[in-house]
PDB file of N, CA, C and O in Angstrom:
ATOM      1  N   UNK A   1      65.910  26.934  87.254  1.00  0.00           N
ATOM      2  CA  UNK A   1      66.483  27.830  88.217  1.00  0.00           C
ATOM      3  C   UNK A   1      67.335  28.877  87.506  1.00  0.00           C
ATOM      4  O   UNK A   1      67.875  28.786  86.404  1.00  0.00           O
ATOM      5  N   UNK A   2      67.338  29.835  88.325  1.00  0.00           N
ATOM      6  CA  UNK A   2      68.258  30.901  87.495  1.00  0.00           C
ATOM      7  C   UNK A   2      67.693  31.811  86.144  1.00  0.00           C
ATOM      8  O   UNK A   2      66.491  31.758  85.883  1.00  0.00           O
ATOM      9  N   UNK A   3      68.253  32.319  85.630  1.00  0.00           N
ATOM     10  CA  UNK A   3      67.772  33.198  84.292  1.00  0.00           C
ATOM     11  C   UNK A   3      67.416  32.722  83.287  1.00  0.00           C
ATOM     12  O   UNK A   3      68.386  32.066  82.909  1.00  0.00           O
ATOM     13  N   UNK A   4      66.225  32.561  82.211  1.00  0.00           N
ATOM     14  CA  UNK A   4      66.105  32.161  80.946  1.00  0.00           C
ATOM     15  C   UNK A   4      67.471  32.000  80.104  1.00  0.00           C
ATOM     16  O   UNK A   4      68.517  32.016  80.753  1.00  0.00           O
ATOM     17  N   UNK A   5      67.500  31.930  79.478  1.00  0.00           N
ATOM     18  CA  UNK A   5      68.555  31.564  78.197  1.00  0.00           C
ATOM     19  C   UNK A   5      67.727  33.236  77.474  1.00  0.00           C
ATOM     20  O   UNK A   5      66.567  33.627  77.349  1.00  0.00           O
ATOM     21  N   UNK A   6      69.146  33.825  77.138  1.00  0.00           N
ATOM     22  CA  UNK A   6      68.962  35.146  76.122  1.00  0.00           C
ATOM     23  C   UNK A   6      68.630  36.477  77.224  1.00  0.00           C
ATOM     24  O   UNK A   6      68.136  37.503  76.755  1.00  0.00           O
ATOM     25  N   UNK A   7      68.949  36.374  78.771  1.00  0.00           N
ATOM     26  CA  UNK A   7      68.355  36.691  79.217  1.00  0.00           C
ATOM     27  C   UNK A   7      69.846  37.917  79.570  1.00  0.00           C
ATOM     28  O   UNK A   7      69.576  39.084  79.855  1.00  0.00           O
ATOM     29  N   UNK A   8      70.915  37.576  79.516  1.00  0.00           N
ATOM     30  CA  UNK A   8      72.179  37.607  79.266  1.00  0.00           C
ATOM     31  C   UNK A   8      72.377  38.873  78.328  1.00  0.00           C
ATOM     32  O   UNK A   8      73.120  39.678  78.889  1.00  0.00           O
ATOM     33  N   UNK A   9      71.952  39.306  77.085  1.00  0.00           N
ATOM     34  CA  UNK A   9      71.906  40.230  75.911  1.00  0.00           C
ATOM     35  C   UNK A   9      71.477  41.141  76.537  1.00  0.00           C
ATOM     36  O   UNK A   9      72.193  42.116  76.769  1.00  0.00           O
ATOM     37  N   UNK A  10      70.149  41.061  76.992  1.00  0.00           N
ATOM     38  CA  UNK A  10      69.647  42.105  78.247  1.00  0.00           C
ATOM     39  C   UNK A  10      69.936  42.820  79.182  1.00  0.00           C
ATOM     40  O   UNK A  10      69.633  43.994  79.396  1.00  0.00           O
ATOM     41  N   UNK A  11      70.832  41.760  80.046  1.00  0.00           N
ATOM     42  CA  UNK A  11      71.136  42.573  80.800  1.00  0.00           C
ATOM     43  C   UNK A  11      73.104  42.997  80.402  1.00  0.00           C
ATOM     44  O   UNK A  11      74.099  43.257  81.077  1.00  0.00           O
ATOM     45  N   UNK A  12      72.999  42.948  79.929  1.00  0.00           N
ATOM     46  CA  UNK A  12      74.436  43.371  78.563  1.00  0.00           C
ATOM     47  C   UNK A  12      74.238  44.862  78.599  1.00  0.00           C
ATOM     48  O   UNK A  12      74.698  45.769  79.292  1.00  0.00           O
ATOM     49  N   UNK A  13      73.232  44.774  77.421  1.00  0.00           N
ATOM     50  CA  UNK A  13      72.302  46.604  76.992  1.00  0.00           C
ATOM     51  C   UNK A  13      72.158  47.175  78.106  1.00  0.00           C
ATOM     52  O   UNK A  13      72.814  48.217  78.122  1.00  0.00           O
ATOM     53  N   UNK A  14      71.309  46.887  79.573  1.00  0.00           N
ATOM     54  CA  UNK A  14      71.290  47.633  80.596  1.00  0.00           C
ATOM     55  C   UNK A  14      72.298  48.245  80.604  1.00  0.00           C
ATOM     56  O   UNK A  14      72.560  49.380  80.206  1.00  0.00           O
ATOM     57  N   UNK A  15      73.152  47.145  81.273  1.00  0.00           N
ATOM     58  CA  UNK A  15      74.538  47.233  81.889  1.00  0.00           C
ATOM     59  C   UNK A  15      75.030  48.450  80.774  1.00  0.00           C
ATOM     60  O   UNK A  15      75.350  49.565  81.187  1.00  0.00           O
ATOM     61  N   UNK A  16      75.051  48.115  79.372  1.00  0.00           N
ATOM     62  CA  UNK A  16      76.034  49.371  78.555  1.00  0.00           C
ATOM     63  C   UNK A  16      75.209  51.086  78.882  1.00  0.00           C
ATOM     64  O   UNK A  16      75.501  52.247  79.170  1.00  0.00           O
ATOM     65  N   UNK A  17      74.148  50.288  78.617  1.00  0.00           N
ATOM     66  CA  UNK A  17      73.269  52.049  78.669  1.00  0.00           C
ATOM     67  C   UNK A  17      73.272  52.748  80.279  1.00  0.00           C
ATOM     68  O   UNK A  17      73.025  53.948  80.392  1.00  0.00           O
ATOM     69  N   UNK A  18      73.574  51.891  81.512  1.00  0.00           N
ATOM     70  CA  UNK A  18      74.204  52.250  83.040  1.00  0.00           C
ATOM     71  C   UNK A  18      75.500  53.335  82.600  1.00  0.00           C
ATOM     72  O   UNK A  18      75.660  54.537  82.816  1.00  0.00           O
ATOM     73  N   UNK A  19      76.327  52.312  81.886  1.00  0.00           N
ATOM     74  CA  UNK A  19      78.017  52.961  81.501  1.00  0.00           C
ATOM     75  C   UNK A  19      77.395  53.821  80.805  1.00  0.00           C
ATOM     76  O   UNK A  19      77.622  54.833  81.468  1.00  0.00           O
ATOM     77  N   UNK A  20      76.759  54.156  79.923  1.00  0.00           N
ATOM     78  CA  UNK A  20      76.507  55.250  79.438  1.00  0.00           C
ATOM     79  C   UNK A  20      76.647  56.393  80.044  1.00  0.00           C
ATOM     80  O   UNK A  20      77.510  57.271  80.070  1.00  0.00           O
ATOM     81  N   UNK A  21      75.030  56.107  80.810  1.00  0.00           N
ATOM     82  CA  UNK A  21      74.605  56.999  81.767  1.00  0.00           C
ATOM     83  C   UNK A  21      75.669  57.920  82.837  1.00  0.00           C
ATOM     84  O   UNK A  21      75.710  59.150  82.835  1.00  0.00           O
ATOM     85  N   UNK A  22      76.343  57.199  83.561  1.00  0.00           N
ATOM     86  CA  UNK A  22      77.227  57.159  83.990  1.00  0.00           C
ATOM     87  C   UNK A  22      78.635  58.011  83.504  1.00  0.00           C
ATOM     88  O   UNK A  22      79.201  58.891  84.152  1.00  0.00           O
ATOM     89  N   UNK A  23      78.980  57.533  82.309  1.00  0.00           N
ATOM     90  CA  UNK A  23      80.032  58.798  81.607  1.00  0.00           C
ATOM     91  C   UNK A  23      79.630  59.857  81.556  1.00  0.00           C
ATOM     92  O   UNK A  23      80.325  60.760  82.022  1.00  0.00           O
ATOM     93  N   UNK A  24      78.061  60.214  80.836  1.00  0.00           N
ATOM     94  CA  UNK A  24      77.627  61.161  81.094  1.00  0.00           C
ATOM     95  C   UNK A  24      77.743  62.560  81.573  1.00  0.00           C
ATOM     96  O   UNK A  24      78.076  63.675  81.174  1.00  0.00           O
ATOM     97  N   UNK A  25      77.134  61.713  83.033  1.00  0.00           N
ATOM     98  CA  UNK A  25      77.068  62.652  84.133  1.00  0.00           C
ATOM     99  C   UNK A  25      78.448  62.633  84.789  1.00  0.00           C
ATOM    100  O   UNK A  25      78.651  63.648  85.456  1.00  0.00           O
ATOM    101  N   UNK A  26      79.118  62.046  84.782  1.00  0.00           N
ATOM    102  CA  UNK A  26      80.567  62.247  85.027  1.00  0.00           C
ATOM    103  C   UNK A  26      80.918  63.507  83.663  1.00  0.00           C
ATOM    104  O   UNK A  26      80.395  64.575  83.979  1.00  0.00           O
ATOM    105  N   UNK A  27      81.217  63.541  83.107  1.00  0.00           N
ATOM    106  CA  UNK A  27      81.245  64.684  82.152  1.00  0.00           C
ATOM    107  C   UNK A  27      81.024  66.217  82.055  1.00  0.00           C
ATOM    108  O   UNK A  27      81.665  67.193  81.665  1.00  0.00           O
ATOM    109  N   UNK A  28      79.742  65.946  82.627  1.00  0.00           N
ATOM    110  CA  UNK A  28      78.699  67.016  83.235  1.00  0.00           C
ATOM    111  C   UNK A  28      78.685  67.460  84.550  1.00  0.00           C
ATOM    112  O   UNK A  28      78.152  68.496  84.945  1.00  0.00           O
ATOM    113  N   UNK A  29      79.429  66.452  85.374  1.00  0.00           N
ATOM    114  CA  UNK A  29      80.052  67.076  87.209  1.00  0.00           C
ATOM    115  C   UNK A  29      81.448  67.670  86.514  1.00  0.00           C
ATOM    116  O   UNK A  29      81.753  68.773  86.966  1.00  0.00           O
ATOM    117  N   UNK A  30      82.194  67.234  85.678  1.00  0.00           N
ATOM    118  CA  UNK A  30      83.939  68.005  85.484  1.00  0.00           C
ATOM    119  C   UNK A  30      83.802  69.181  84.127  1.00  0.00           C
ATOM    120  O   UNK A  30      84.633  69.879  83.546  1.00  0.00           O
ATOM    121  N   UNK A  31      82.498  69.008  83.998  1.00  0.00           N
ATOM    122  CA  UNK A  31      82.448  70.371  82.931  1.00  0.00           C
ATOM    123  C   UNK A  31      82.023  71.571  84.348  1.00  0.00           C
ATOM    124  O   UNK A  31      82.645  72.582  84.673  1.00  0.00           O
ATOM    125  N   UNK A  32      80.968  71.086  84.862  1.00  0.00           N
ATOM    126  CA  UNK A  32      80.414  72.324  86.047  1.00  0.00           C
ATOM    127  C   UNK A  32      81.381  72.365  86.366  1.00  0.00           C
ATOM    128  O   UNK A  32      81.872  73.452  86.059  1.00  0.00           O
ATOM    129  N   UNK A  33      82.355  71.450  87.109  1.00  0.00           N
ATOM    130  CA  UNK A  33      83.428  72.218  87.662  1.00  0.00           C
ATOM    131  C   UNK A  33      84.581  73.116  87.273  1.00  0.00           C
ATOM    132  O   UNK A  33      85.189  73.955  87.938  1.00  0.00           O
ATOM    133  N   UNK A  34      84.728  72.697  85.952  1.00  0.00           N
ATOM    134  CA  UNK A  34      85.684  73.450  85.641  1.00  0.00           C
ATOM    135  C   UNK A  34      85.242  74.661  85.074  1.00  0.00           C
ATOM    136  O   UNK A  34      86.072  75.523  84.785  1.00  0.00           O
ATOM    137  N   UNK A  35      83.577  74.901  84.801  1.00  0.00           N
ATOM    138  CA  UNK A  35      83.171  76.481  84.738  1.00  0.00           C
ATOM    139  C   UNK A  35      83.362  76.903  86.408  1.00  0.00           C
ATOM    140  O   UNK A  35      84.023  77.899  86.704  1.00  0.00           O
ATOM    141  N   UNK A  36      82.974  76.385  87.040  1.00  0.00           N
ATOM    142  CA  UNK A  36      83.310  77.047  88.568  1.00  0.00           C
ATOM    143  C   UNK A  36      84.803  77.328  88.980  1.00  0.00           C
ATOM    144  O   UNK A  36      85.278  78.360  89.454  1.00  0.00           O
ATOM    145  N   UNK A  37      85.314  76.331  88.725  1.00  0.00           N
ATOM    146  CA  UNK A  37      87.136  77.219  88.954  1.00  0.00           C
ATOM    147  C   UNK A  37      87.142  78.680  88.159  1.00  0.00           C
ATOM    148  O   UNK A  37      87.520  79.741  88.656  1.00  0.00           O
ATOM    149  N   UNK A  38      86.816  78.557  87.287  1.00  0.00           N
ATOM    150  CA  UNK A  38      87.328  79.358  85.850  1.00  0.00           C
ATOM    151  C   UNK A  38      86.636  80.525  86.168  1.00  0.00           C
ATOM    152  O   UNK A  38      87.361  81.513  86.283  1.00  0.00           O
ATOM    153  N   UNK A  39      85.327  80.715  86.360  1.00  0.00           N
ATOM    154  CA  UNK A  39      84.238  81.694  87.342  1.00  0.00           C
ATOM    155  C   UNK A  39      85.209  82.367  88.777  1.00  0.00           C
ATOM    156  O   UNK A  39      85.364  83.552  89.071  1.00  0.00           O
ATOM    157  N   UNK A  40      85.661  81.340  89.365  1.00  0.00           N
ATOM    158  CA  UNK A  40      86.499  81.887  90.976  1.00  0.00           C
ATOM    159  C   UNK A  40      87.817  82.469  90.474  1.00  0.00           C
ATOM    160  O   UNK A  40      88.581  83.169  91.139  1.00  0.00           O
ATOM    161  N   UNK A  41      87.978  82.083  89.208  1.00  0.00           N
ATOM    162  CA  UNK A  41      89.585  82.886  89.318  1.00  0.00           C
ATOM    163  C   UNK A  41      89.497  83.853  88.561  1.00  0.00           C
ATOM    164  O   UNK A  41      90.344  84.723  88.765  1.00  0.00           O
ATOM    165  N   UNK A  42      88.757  84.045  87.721  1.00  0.00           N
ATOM    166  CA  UNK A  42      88.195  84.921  87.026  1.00  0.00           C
ATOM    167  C   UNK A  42      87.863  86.525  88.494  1.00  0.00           C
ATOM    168  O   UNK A  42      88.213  87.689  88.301  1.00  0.00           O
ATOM    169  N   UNK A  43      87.166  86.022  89.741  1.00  0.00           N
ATOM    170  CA  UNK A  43      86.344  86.873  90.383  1.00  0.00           C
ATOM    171  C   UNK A  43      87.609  87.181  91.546  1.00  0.00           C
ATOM    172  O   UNK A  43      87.486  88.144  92.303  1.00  0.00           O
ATOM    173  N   UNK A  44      88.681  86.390  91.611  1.00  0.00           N
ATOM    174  CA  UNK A  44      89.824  86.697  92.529  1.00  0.00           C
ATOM    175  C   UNK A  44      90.723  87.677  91.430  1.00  0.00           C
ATOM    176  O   UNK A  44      91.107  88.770  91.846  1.00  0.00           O
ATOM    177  N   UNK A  45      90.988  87.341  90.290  1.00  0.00           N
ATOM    178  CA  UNK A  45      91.374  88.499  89.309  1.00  0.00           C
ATOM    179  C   UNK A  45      90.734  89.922  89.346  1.00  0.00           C
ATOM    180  O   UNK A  45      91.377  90.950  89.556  1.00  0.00           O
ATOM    181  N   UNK A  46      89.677  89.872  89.165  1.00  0.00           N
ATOM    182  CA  UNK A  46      88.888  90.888  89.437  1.00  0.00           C
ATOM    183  C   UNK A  46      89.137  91.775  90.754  1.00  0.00           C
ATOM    184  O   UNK A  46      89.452  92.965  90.742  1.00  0.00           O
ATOM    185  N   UNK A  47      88.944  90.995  91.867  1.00  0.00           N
ATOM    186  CA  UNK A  47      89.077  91.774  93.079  1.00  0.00           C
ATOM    187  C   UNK A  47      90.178  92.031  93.527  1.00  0.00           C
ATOM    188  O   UNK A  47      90.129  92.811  94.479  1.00  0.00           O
ATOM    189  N   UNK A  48      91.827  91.480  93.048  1.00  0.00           N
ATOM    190  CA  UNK A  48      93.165  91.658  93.430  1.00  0.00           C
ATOM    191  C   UNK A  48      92.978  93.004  92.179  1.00  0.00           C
ATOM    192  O   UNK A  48      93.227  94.035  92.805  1.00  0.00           O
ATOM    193  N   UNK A  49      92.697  93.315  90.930  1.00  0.00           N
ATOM    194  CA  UNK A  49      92.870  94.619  90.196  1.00  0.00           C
ATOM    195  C   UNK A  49      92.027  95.721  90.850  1.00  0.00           C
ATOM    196  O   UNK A  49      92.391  96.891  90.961  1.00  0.00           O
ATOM    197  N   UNK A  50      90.351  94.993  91.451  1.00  0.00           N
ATOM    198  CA  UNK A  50      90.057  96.171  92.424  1.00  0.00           C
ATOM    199  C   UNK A  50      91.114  96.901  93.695  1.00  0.00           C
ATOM    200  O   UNK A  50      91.451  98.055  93.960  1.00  0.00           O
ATOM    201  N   UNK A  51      91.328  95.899  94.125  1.00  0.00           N
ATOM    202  CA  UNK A  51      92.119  96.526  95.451  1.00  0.00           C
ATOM    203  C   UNK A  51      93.886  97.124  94.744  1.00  0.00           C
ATOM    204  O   UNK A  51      94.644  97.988  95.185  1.00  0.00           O
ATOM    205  N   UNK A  52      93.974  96.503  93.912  1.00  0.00           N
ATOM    206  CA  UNK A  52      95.721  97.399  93.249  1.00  0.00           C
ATOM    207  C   UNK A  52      95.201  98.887  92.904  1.00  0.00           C
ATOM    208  O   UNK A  52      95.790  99.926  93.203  1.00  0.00           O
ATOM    209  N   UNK A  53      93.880  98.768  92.158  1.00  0.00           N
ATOM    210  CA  UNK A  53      93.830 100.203  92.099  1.00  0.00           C
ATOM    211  C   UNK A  53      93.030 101.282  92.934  1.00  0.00           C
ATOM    212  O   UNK A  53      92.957 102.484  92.680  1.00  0.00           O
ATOM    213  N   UNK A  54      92.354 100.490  94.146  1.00  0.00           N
ATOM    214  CA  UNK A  54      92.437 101.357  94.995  1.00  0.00           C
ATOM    215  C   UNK A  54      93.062 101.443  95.644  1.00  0.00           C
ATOM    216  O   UNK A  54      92.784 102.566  96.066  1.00  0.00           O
ATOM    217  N   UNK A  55      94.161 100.987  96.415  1.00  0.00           N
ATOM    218  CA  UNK A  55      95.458 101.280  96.683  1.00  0.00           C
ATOM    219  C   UNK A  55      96.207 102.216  96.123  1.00  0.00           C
ATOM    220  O   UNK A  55      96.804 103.039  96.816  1.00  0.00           O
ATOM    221  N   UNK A  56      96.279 102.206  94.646  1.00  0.00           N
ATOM    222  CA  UNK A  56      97.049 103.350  94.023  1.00  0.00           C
ATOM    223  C   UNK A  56      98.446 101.928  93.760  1.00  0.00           C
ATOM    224  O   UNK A  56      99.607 102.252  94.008  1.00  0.00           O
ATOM    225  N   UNK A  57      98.318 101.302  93.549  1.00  0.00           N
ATOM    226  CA  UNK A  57      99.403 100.239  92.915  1.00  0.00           C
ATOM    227  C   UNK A  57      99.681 101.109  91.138  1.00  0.00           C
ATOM    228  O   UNK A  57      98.775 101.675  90.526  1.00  0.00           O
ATOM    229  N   UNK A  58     101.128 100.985  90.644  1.00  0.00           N
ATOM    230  CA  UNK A  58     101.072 100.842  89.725  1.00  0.00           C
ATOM    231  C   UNK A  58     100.695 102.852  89.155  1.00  0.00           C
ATOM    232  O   UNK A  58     100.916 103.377  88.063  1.00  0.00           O
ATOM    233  N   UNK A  59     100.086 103.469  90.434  1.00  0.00           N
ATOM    234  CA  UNK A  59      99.589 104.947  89.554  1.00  0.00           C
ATOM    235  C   UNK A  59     101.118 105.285  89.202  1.00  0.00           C
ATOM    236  O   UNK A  59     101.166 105.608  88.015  1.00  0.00           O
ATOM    237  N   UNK A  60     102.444 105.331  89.832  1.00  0.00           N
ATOM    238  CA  UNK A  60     103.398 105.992  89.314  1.00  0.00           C
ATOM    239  C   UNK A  60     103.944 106.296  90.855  1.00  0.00           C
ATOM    240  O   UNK A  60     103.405 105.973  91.914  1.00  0.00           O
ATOM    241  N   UNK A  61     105.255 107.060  90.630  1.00  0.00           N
ATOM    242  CA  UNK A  61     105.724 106.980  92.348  1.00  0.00           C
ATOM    243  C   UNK A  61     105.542 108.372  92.986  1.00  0.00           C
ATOM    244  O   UNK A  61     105.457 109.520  92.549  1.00  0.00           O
ATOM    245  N   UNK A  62     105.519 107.853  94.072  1.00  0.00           N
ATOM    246  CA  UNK A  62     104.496 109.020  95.074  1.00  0.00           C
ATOM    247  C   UNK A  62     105.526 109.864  95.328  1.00  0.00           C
ATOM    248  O   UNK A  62     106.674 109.437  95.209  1.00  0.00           O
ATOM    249  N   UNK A  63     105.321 110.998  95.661  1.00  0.00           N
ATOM    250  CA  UNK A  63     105.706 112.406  95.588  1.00  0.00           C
ATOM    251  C   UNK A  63     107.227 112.132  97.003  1.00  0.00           C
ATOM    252  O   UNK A  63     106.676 111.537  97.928  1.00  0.00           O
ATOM    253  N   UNK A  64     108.094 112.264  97.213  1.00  0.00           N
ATOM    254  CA  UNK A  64     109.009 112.298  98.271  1.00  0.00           C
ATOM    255  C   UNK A  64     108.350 113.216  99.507  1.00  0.00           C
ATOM    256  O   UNK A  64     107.587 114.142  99.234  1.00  0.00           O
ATOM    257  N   UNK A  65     108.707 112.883 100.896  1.00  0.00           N
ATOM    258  CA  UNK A  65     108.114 113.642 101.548  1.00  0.00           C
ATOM    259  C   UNK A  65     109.167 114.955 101.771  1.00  0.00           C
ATOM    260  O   UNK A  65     110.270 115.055 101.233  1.00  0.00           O
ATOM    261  N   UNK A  66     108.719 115.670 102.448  1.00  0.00           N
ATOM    262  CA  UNK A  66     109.846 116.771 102.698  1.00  0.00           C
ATOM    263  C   UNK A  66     110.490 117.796 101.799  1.00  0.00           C
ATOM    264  O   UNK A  66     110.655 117.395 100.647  1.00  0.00           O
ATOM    265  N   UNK A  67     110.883 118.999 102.048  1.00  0.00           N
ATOM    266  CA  UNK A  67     112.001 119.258 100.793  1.00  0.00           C
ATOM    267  C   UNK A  67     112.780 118.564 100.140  1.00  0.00           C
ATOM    268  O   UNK A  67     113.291 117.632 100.761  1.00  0.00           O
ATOM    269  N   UNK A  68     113.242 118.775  98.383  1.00  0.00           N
ATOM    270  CA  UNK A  68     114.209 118.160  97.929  1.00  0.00           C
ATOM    271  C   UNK A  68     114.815 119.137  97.069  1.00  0.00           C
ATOM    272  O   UNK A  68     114.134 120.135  96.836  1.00  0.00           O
ATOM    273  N   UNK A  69     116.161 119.043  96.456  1.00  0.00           N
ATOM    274  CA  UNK A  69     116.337 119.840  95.414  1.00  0.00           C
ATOM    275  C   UNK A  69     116.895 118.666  94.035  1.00  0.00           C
ATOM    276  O   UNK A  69     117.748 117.803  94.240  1.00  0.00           O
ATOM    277  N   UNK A  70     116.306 118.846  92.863  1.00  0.00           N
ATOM    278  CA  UNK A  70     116.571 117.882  91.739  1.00  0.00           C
ATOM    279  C   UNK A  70     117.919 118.479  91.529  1.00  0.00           C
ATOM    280  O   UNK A  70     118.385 119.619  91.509  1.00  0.00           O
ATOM    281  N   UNK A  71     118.484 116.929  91.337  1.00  0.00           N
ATOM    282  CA  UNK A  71     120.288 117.575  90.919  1.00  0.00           C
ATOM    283  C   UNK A  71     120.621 116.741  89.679  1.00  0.00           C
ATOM    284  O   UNK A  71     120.199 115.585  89.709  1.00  0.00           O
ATOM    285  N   UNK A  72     121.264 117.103  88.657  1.00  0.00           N
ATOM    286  CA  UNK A  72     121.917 116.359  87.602  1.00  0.00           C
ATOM    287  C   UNK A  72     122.468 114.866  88.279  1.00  0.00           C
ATOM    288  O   UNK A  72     122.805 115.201  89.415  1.00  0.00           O
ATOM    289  N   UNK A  73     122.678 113.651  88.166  1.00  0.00           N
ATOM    290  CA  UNK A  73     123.521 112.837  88.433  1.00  0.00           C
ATOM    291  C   UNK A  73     124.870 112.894  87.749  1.00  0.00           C
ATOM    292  O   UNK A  73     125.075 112.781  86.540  1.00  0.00           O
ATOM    293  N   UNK A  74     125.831 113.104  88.790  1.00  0.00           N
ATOM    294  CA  UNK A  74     126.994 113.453  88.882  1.00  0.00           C
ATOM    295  C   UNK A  74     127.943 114.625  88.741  1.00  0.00           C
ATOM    296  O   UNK A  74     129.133 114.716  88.437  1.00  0.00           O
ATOM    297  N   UNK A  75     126.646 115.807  89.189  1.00  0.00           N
ATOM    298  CA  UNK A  75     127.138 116.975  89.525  1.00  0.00           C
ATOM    299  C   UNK A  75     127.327 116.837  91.654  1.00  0.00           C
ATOM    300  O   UNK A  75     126.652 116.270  92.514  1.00  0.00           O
ATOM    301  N   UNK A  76     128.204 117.429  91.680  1.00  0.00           N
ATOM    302  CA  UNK A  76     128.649 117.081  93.258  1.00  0.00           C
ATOM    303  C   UNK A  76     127.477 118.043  94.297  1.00  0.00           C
ATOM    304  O   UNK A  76     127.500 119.186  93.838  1.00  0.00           O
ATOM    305  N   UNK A  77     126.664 117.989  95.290  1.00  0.00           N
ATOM    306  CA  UNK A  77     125.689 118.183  96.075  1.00  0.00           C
ATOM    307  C   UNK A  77     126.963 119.432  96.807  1.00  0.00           C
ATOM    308  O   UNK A  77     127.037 120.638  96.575  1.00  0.00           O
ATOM    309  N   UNK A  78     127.516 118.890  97.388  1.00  0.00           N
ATOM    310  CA  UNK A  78     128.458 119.578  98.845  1.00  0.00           C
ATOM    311  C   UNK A  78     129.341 120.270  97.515  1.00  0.00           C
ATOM    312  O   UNK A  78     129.706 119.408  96.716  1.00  0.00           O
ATOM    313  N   UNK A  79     129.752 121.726  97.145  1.00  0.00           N
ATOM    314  CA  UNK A  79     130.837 122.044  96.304  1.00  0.00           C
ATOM    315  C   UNK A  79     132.149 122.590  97.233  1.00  0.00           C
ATOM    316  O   UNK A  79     133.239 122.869  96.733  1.00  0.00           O
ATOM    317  N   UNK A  80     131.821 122.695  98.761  1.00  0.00           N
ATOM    318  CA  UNK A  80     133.074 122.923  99.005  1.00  0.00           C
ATOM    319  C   UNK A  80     132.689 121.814 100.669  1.00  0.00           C
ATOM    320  O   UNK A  80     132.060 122.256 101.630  1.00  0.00           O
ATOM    321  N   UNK A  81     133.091 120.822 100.605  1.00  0.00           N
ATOM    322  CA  UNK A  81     133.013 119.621 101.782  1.00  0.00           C
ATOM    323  C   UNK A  81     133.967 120.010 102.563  1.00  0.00           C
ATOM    324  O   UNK A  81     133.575 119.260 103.457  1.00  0.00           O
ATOM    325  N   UNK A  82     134.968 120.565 103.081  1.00  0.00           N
ATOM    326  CA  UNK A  82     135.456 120.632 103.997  1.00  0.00           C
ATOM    327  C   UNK A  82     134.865 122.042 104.906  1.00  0.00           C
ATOM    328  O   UNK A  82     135.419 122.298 105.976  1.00  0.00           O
ATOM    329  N   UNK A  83     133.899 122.783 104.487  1.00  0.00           N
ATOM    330  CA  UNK A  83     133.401 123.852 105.003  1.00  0.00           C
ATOM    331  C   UNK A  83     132.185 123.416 105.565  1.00  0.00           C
ATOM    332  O   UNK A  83     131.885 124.083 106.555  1.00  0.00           O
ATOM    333  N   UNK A  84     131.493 122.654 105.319  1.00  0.00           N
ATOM    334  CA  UNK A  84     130.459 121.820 105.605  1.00  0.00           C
ATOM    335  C   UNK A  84     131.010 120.765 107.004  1.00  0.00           C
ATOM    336  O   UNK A  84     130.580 120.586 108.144  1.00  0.00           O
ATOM    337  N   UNK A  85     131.838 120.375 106.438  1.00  0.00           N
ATOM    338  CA  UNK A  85     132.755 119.156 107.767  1.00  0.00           C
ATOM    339  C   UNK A  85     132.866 119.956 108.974  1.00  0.00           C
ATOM    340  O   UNK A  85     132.668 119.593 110.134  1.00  0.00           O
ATOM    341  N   UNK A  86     133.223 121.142 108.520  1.00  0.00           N
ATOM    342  CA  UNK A  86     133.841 122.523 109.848  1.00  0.00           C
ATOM    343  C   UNK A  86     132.571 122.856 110.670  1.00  0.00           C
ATOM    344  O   UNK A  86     132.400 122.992 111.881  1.00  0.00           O
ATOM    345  N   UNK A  87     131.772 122.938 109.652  1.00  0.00           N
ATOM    346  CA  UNK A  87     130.114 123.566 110.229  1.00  0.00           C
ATOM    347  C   UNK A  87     129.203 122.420 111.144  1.00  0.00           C
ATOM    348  O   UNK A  87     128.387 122.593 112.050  1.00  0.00           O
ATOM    349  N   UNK A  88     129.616 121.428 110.620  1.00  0.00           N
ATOM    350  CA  UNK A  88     128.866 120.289 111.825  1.00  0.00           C
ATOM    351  C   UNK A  88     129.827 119.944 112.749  1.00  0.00           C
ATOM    352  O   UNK A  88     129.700 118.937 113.445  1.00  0.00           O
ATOM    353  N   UNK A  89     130.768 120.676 112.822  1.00  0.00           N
ATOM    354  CA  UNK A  89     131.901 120.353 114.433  1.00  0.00           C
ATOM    355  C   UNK A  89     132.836 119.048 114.114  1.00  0.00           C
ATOM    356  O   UNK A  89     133.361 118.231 114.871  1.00  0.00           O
ATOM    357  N   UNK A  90     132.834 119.172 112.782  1.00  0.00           N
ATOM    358  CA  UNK A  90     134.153 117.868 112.380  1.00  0.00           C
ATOM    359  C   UNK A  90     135.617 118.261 112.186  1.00  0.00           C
ATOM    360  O   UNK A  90     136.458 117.401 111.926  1.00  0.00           O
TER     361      UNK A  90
END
């Protein structure tokens, strides 16, 4: 009844060359995957620099709207403020 004698060694080798098998393709599912992350972030990189630069991210700063006049910093804007105060009803 039961298995020959030596029958044991046999199914040993299966059994190792299963584990084999087995690491394997385990190996070969976390290598694909980690080319597939690496592929998606790679293609979300890509499309966040598409859209920054069509947006205009990063070109430099956009023009002020309206008139302006460029002034030295810390030359005074108003040179006589209490004539100005008078003129808006202060």
């Amino acid at each position: 009844m039961g298995r020959p004698r030596g029958s044991g060694v046999d199914l040993g080798v299966e059994l190792g060359l299963g584990v084999e098998v087995a690491v394997a393709v385990a190996v070969a599912v976390a290598l694909a995957v980690a080319v597939a992350v690496a592929v998606a972030i790679a293609v979300a990189v890509a499309v966040a620099v598409a859209v920054g630069v069509d947006v205009g991210v990063g070109v430099g700063l956009a023009a002020p709207e309206g008139a302006w006049i460029r002034t030295v910093e810390g030359d005074p804007i108003l040179k006589y403020p209490t004539v100005t105060l008078a003129f808006c009803g202060g």
